[in-house]
N, C-alpha and C positions, 0 to 999 in steps of 0.2 A: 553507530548512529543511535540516537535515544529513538523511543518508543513514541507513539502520536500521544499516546495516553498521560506519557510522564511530562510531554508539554505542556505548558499550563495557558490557556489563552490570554494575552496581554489584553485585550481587549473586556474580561470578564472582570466584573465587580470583586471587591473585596468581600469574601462572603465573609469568614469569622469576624472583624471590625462589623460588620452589618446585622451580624444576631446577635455577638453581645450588644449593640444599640437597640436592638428589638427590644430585647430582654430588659435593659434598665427602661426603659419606655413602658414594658408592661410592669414589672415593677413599680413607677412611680404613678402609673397608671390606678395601681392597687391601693397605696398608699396615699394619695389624693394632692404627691406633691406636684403642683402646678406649674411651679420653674424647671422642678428637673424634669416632666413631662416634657414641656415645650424645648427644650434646650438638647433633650435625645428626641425627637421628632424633624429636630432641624437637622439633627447630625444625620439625622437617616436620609434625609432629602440631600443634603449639602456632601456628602461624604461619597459618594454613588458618582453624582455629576460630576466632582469636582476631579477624580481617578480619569472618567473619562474623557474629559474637556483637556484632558494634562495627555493622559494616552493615545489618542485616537489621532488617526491620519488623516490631514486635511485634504480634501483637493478644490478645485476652481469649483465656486460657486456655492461651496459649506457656508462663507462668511454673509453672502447676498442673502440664499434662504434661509437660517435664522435670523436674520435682520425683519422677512419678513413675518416671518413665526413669530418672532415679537410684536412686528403690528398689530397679525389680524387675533392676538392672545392680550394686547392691552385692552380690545373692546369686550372683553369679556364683561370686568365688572359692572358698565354700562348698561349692556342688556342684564345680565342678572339684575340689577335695580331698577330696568324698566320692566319687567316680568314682574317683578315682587310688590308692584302697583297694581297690577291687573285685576287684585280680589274688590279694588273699591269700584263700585259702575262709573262714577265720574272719568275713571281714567282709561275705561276702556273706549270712552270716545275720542276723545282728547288726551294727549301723553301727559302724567304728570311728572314735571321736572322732578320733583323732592328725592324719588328715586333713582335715577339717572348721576344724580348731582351728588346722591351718597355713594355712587361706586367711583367717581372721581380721584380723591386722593388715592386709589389702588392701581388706577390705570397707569404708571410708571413702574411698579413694584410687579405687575403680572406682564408687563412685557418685558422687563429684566428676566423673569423665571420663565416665563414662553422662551425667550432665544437661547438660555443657558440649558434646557429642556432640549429642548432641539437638537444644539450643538452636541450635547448628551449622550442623548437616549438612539437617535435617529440613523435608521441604517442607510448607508449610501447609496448613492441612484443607483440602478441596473450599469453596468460597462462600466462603472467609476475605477475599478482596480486594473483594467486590461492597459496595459503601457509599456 
């Protein structure tokens, strides 16, 4: 029988794909290149999730709760745009749209990445495995 040690957990991150992405991140980071900054910043986000959205054991009820993780994570950019009105007085009596209305086009894109987050990162209820 192998060792617990020499097992590897299926469930764990790709660590070396994820430091060299570090690494060319802080590299381009140094260097002040802005495409390749962005494009190894994504890998690092994109590259994580996407092992364990592919890995991970589903069971009853995984698809409902990130469904809802996406909801209550599309209102995010809303409130952060209504926050970010709060420094003029006018708006702390009355809401000003202007900010609300600029986190708009984000509210699709952050509840895509709330439920892929979710589906992700997220460890199972308590009793999920007992069957």
């Amino acid at each position: 029988m192998s060792d617990p040690e020499e097992r590897q957990d299926e469930h764990a991150p790709l660590w070396p794909p994820l430091l060299l992405t570090a690494c060319v991140l802080l590299l381009a980071t140094q260097t002040r290149h802005a495409q390749l900054a962005l494009s190894a910043l994504a890998t690092l986000v994109v590259l994580p999730t996407v092992w364990r959205v592919f890995k991970r054991r589903w069971g009853r009820g995984d698809v409902i709760r990130g469904l809802g993780m996406g909801f209550i994570s599309s209102h995010v950019p809303l409130l952060l745009g209504a926050c970010s009105t709060l420094d003029r007085p006018e708006c702390r009596i009355h809401l000003c749209l202007d900010g609300v209305l600029a986190g708009v086009p984000y509210v699709p894109w952050t509840g895509v990445l709330g439920t892929l987050l979710y589906w992700a990162w997220a460890a199972p209820p308590p009793g999920h495995g007992e069957r």
